[in-house]
C-alpha atoms as a printed R data frame, in Angstrom:
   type eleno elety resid chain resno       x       y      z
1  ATOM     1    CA   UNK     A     1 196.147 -54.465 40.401
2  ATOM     2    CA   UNK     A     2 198.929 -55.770 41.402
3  ATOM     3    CA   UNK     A     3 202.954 -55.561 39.288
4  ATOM     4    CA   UNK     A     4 204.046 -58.856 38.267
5  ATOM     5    CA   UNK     A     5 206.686 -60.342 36.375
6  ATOM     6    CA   UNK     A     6 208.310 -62.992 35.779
7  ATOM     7    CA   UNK     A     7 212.593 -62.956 36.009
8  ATOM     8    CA   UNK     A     8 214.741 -65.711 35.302
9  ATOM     9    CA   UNK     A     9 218.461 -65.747 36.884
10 ATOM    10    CA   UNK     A    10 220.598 -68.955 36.318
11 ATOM    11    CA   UNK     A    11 217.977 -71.206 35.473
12 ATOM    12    CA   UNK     A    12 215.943 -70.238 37.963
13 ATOM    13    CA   UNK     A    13 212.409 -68.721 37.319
14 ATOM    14    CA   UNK     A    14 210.663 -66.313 40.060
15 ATOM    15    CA   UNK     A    15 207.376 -64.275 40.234
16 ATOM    16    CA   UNK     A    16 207.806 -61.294 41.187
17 ATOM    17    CA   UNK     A    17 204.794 -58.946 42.648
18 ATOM    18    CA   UNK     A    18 205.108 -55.516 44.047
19 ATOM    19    CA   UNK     A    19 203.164 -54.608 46.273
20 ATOM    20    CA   UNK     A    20 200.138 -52.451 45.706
21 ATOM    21    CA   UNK     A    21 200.183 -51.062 49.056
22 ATOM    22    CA   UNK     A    22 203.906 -50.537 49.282
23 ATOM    23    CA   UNK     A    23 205.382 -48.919 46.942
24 ATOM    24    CA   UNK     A    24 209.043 -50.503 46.437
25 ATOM    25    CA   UNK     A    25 208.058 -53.976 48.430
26 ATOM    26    CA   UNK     A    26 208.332 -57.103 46.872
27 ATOM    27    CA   UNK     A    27 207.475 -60.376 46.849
28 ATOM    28    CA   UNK     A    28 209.780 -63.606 44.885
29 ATOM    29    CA   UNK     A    29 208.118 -66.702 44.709
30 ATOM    30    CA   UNK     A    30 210.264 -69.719 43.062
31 ATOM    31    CA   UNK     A    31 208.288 -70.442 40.497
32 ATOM    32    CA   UNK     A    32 210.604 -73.925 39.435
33 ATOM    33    CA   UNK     A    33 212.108 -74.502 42.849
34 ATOM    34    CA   UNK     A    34 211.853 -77.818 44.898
35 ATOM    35    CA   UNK     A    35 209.389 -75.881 47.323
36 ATOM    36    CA   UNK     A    36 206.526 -75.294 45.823
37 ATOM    37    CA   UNK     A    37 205.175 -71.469 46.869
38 ATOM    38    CA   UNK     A    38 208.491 -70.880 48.531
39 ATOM    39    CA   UNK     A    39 210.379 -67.499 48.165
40 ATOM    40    CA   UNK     A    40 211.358 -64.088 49.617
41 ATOM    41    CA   UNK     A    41 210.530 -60.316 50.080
42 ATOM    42    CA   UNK     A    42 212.468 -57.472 49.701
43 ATOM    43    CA   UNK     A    43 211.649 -53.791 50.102
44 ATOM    44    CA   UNK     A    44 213.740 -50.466 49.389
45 ATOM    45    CA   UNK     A    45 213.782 -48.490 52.087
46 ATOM    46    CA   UNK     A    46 213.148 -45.199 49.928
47 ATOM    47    CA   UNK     A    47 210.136 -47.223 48.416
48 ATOM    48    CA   UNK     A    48 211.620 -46.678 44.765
49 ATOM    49    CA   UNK     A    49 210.779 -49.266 42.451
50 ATOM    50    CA   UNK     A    50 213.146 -52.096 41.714
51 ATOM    51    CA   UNK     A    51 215.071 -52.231 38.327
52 ATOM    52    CA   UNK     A    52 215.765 -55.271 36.561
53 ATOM    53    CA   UNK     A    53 219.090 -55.805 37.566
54 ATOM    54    CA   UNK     A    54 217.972 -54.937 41.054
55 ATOM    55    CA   UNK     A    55 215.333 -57.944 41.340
56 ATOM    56    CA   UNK     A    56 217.955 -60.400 39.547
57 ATOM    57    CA   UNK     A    57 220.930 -59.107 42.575
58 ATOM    58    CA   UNK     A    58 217.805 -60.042 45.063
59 ATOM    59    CA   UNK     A    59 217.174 -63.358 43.451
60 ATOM    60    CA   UNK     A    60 220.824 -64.471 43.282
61 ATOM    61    CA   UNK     A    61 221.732 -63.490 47.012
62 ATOM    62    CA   UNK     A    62 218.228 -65.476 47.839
63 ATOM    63    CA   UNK     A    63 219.565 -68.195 46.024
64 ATOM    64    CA   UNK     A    64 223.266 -68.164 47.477
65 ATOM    65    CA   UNK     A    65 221.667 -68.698 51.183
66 ATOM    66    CA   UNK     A    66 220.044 -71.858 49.654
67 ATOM    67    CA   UNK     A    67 220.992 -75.181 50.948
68 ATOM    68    CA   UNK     A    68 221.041 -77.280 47.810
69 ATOM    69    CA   UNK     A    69 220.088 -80.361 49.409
70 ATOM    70    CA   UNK     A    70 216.826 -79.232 50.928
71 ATOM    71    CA   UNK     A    71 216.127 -75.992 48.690
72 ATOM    72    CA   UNK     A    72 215.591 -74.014 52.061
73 ATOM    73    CA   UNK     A    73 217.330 -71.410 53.707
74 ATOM    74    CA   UNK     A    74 219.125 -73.000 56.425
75 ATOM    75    CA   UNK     A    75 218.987 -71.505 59.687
């Protein structure tokens, strides 16, 4: 089974799942973002599991890379 939760930063509501497989992976999907499905994964590199505060410093640097007009990372 897989770790999921639901974290909220700004407004902004994600789903997060770890990954069974991986201990410390992660995956962020913008749950009320423009894109539906769209999001991000993050890992530690010790494999520890994320805190809260951890998984809301991951969603706000996602969400700083953001171009507001297309609600995309811009390359």
């Amino acid at each position: 089974m897989h770790d999921t939760q639901h974290v909220e930063v700004d407004g902004q509501v994600f789903r997060v799942t770890g990954r069974q497989d991986q201990p410390g992976q992660y995956d962020y999907e913008w749950v009320n973002g423009p894109n539906p499905g769209y999001g991000f994964s993050v890992g530690a590199s010790d494999n520890h599991p994320f805190t809260t505060v951890e998984h809301e410093e991951a969603i706000r640097d996602f969400l700083a890379q953001v171009d507001p007009r297309t609600g995309y990372i811009e390359d």
